[in-house]
C-alpha positions in Angstrom: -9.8 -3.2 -32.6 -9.4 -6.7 -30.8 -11.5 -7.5 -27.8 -9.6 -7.0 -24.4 -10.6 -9.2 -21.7 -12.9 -6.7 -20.0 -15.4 -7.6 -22.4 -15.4 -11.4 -21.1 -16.8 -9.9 -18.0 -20.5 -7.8 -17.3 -20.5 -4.1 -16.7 -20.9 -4.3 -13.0 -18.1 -6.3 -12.5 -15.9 -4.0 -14.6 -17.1 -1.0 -12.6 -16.6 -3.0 -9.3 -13.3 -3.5 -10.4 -12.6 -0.1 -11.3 -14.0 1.3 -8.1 -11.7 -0.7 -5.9 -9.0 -0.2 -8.0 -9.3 3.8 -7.6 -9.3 3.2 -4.1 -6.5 0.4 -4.0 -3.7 3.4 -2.7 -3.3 4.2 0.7 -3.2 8.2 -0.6 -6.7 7.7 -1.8 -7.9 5.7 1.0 -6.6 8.7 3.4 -8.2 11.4 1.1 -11.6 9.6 1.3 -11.2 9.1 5.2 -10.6 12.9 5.2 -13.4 13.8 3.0 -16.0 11.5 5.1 -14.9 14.2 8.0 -15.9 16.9 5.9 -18.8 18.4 3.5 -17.0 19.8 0.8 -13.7 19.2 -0.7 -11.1 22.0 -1.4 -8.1 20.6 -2.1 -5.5 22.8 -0.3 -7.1 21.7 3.1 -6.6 18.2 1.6 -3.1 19.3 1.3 -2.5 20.7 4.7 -4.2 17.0 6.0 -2.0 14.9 4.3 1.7 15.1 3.5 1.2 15.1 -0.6 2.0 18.1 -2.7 -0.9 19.7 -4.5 -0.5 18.0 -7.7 -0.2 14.9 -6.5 -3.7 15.0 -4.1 -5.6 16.7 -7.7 -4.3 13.5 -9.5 -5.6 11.3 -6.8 -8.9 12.9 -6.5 -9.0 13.1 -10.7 -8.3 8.8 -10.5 -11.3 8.6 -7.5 -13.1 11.1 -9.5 -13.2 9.2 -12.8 -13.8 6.0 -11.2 -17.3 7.2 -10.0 -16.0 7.3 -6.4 -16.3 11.1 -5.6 -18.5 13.4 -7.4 -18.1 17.6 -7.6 -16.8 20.1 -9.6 -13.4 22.0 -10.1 -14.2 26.1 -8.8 -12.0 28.6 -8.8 
């Protein structure tokens, strides 16, 4: 496989990059507003906070999630 041009810069910057690009949408930005308000996260109180369907807020907490943002784990 060819080398993309992530590889021209160092890990950090690519996780930098990463991190502010998981919380480059205003849906994200509210969710993590919301969550510094609170000590855990269950997502239906998420959706009662915010006018997103369900889906839509677990997709946006998967992206924030993934990009080492948020941390926890799925119960229930």
């Amino acid at each position: 496989m060819g080398i993309t041009k992530t590889d021209f810069f160092s890990e950090e910057q690519n996780d930098i990059a990463t991190m502010f690009k998981a919380i480059g949408h205003p849906a994200r930005v509210a969710i993590l507003d919301y969550l510094l308000k609170v000590n855990a996260c269950i997502t239906g109180d998420i959706v009662n906070e915010l006018p997103l369907a369900q889906p839509t807020i677990s997709q946006h907490l998967k992206e924030l999630k993934n990009a080492g943002v948020i941390q926890g784990s799925v119960e229930g």
